[in-house]
C-alpha positions in Angstrom: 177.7 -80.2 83.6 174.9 -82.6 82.6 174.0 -84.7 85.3 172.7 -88.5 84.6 171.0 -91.0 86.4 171.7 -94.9 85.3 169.4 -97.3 86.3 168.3 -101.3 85.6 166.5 -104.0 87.1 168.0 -106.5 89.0 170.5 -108.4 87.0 170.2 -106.0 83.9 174.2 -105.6 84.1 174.3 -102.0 85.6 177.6 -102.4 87.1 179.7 -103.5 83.8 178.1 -100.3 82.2 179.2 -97.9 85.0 182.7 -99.8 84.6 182.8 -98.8 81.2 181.9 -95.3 81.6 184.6 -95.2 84.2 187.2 -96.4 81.7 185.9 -93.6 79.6 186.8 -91.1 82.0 183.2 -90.4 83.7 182.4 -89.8 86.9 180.3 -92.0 88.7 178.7 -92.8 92.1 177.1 -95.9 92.7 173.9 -95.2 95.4 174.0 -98.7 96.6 177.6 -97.9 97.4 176.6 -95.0 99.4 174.0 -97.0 101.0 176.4 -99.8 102.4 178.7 -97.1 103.9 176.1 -95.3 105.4 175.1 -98.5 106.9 178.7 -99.0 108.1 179.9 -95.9 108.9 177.5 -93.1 109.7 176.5 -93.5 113.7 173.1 -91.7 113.3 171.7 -93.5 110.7 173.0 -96.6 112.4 171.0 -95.8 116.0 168.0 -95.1 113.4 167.8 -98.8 111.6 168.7 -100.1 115.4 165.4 -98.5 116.5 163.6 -99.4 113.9 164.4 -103.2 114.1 165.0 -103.3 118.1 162.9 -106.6 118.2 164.7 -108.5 115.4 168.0 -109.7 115.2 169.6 -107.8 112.4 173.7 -108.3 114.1 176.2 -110.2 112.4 178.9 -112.1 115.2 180.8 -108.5 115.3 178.1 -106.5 116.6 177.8 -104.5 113.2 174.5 -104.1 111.1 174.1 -107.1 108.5 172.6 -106.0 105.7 171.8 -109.4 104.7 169.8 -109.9 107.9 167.8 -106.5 107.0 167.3 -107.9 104.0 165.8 -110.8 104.8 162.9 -108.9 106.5 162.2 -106.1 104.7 162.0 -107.9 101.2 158.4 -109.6 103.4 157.6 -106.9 104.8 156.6 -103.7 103.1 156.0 -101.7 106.1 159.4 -102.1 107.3 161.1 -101.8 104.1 159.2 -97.9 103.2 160.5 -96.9 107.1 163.8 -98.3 105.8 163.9 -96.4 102.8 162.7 -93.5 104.6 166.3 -93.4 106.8 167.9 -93.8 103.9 167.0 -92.0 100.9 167.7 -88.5 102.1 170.8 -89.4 103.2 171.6 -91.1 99.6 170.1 -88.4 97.4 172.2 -85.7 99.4 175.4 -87.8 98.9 174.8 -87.6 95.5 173.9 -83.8 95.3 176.8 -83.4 97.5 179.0 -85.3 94.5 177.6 -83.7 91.8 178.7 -80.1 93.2 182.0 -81.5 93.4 182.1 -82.7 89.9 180.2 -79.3 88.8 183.5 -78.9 86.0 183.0 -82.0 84.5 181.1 -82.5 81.2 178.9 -85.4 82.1 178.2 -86.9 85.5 176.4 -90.2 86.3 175.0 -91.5 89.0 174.3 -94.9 89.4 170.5 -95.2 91.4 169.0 -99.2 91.0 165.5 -97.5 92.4 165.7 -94.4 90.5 161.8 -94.7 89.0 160.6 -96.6 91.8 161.5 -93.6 94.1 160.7 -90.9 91.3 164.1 -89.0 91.6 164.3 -88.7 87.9 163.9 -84.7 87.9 167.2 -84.5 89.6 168.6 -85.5 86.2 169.2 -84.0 83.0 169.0 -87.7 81.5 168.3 -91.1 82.5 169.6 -94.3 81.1 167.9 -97.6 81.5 170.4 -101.0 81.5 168.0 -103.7 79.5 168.2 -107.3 79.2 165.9 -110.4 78.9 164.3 -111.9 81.7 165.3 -115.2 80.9 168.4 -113.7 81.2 168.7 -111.8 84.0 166.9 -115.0 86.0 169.8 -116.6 84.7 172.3 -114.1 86.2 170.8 -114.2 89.8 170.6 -117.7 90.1 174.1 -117.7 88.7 175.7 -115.1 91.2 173.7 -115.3 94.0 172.5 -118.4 94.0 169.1 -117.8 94.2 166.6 -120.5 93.7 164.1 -120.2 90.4 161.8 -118.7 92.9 163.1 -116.6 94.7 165.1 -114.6 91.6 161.7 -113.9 90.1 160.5 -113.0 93.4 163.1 -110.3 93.2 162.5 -109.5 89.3 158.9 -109.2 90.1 159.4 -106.8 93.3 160.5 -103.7 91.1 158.6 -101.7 88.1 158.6 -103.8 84.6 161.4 -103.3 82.3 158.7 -102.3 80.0 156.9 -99.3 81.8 160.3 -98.0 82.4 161.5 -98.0 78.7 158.6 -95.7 78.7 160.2 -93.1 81.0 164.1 -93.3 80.0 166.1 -90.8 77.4 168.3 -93.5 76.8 167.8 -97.3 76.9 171.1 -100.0 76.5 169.9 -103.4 75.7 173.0 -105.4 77.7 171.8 -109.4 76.2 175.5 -110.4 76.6 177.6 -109.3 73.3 180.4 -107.0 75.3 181.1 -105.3 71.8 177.6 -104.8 70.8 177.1 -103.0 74.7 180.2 -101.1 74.5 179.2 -99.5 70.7 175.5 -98.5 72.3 177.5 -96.9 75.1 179.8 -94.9 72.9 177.0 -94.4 71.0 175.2 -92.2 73.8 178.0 -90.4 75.3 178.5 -88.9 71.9 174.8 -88.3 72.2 175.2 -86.9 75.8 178.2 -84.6 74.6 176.7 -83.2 71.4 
């Protein structure tokens, strides 16, 4: 089984490339995915966040954890954001072992990890692929979908490692600039790579 981590900046179009290896037949987990539903679901690492934020009010009207409320303080505060990531990282990179020993008879396995190079997981992978686009582009797509203001979209571009410094570390880089056709040929194009 070869085991690959995906990964893009913000807005780079990860998720319609992990659709499209789905349609052709791979396996993948999403981290953020497993994020949310430890967030939802797993009690311990829910007393653990509670604790960490006792003083702020990170509830939504039901008494659950919004993760739009941690969020909003984390992304301005750095100290609380590493503690953050410190609950949840182990937790995440043992779902995914966890996965990828139930997948073991598969050919190629993908896991889908937005901060794979910030948190330097990349030797749990036999490959990594790095989603691409413009910057004009991906500003474009946040203010789009999540209705970010001009600022606060390049707030979030310029909170992660460059597009460029990472094309330095990936095996494989898709360039996703909006031609469906000319992203699905690059994706064919390394699956045939990954299986050879």
């Amino acid at each position: 089984m070869l085991s690959v981590g995906l990964t893009g900046n913000i807005a780079s179009g990860k998720s319609i490339v992990e659709s499209y290896f789905e349609k052709k037949g791979i396996s993948v987990i999403n981290a953020d995915d497993v994020t949310h539903e430890l967030i939802d679901k797993d009690r311990n690492i829910q007393q653990r966040i509670k604790k960490l934020f006792e003083n702020e009010d990170i509830l939504d009207e039901n008494g659950a954890i919004s993760r739009a409320k941690i969020g909003k303080i984390v992304f301005s505060d750095q100290d609380k954001l590493e503690e953050l990531e410190n609950i949840l990282h182990p937790a995440v990179i043992k779902k995914i072992e966890e996965f990828f020993d139930e997948k073991r008879g598969e050919d190629i396995v993908i896991a889908s990890v937005p901060l794979l190079f910030e948190i330097d997981i990349q030797p749990m992978f036999d490959k990594t692929i790095l989603v691409c686009a413009d910057k004009k582009i991906r500003l474009q797509r946040l203010m789009n979908r999540n209705g970010y203001s001009l600022e606060h979209a390049l707030e979030r571009i310029n909170s992660q490692i460059s597009q460029e410094e990472k094309r330095n570390i990936a095996d494989f880089i898709i360039e996703n600039n909006n031609d469906i056709l000319e992203l699905e040929l690059q994706i064919n194009k390394i699956i045939e790579r990954l299986r050879a």
